[in-house]
N, C-alpha and C positions, 0 to 999 in steps of 0.2 A: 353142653346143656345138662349132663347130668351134675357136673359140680354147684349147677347155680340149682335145681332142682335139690340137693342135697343139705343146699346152705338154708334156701328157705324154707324145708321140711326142717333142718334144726332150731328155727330159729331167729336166725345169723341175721339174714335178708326178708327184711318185711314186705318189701316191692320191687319188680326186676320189669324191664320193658325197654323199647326200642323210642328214642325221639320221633317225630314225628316227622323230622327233616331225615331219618335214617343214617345221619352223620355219627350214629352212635345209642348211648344203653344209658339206663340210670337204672342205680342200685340205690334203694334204700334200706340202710341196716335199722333193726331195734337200736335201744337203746345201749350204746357201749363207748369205753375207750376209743382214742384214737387209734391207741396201739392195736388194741383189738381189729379195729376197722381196716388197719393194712395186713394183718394175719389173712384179712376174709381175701382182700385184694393178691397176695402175695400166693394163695391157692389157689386162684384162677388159672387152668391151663393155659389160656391164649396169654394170658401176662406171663406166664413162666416161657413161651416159646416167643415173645416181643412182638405180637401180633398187638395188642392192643395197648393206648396208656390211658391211664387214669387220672384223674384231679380229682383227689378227696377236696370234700367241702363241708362243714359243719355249721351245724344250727342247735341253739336251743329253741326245742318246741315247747311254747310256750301255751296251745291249745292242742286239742286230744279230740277225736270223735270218741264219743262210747261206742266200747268194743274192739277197739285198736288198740 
């Protein structure tokens, strides 16, 4: 908890939360590399102890709320 707390006090992670089916988490980064994007993934404790995997997935946002 505190490395996703960390990520999104710098930055990194603009939304973090649990599916609704609890089968799992979504992370949404700012705007970045992809490369960047497995940096955020590859400091996650539980990825580093194989407790979790991930499927990056990429989008151009092509709308914006004001403010975000």
């Amino acid at each position: 908890m505190a490395w996703r707390k960390d990520e999104v006090e710098a930055g990194r992670i603009a939304l973090a939360g649990r599916q609704e089916s609890e089968r799992g988490g979504v992370l949404i980064t700012g705007d970045m590399s992809a490369e960047d994007a497995q940096r955020i993934i590859d400091r996650d404790p539980y990825q580093q102890a194989g407790l979790v995997a991930y499927e990056r997935v990429g989008f151009n946002a092509a709308f914006r709320a004001p403010g975000l």
